[in-house]
N, C-alpha and C positions, 0 to 999 in steps of 0.2 A: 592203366592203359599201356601196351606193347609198344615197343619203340619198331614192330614192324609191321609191319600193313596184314590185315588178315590174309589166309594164303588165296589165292583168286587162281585156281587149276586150270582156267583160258589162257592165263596170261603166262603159263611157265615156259620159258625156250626146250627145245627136244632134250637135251641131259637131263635138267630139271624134273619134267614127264617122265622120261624113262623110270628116274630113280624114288619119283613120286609112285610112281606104278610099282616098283618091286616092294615098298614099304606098304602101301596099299595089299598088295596082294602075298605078301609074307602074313604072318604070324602076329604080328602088330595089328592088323586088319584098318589103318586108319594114320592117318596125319594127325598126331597132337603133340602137347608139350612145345620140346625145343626143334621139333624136327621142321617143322615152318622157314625156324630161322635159317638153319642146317642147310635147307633145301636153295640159300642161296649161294652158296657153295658145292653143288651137286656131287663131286667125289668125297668130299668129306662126310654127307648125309648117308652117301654109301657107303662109307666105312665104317662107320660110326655103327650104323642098322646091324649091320652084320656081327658086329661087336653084342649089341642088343641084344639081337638073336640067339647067340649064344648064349651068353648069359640068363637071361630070361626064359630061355624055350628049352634048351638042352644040355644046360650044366647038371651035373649032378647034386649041389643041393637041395634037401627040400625046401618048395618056396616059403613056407611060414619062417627058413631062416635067412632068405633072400631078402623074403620083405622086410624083417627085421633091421639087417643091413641096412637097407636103403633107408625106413624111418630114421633111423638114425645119421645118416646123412642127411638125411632134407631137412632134419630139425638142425643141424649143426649149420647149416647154410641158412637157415631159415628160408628157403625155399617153399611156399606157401601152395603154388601146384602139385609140385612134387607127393609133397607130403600127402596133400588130401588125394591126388589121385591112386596112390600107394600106400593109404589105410584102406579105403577101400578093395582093394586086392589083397591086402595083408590079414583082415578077418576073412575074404576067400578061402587064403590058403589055413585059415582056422587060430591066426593067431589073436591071443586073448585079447578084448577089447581093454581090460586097464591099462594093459603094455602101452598098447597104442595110444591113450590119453596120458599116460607118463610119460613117455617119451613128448608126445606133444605141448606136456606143460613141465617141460626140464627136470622131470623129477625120475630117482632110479627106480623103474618099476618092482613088480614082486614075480617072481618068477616060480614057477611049478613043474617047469623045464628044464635040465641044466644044460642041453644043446641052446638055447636059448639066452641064459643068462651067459653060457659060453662068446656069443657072437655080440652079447650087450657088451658083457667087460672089453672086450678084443676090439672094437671101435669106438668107444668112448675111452677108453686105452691112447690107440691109435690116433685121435681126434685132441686130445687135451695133453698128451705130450709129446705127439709126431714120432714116438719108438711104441714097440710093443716088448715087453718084460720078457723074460726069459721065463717065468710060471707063465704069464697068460698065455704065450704062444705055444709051450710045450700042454699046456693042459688045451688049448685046442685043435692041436695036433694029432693031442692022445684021443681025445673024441670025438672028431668030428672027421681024423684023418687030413692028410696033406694036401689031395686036391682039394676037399672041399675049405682049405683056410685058402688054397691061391685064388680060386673061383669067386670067393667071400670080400677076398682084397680087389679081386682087379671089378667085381661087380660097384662095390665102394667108389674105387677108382673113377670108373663111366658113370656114378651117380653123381659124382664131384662134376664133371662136365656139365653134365644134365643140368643139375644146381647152379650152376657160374653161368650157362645160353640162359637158362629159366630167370635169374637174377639179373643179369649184366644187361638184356634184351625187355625187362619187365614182363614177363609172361607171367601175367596174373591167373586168378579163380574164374572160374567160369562165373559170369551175371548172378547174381543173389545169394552165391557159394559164399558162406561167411568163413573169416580165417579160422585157420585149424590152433591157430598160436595167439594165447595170450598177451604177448609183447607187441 
């Protein structure tokens, strides 16, 4: 159960609405997740969004390695929205269903990508000793190129947020959604 009241769109003062309306009618198409919670601090919802936006709609990665990113976050947080909303978009953007159930059952998947296994090592890296190597970041540098590791990092970044409202607030699975995580 959420520690915030489901969102009631009558009852939001005019900031609230405004900034309920730009995330409505952006690219997100919709209020879910942590943006609920967000919306009770209405400049930060709108920071945050735009932050999203970025990230999500017109960075330069491709999404099978965005989504990657994120599974990997939300399993690290064990963030149980996150994750299941972000498998589902992750076999979208075509990435392999075993990934997606390794990751979700802590185990290192098998990769047939090495852009892929590249963004695996580079935050489980980053996630279980808080540095990144000087191979793992020069070998994702050499292939993936420089923006797409800063794009890759501050996406990570805004997931850790997402993960910390989605966790600290309890934003659970939607009704009958069973966990994505064994533990």
């Amino acid at each position: 159960m959420s520690r915030i009241p489901e969102l009631n769109p009558d009852a939001l003062n005019d900031e609230q609405r405004a900034v309920h309306d730009e995330i409505v009618g952006g690219p997100h198409g919709r209020i879910a997740g942590p943006f609920h919670v967000w919306l009770n601090c209405p400049e930060l919802a709108r920071r945050v969004r735009a932050v999203s936006e970025y990230l999500r709609f017109k960075a330069s990665v491709p999404k099978q390695l965005t989504e990657l990113a994120i599974l990997v976050t939300g399993r690290h947080w064990k963030a149980e929205f996150e994750f299941y909303a972000h498998a589902r978009l992750a076999r979208e953007a075509g990435l392999d269903e075993g990934i997606i159930e390794a990751i979700a059952e802590e185990r290192r998947p098998e990769f047939a990508n090495e852009d892929e296994e590249i963004v695996y090592d580079l935050f489980r890296e980053l996630y279980d000793s808080r540095r990144v190597s000087d191979g793992t970041y020069g070998r994702a540098v050499e292939k993936l190129g420089l923006q797409a590791v800063v794009e890759l990092v501050a996406t990570a970044g805004y997931y850790n947020l997402v993960s910390m409202t989605l966790n600290a607030f309890e934003i659970g699975l939607p009704p009958g959604v069973a966990s994505p995580f064994k533990d």
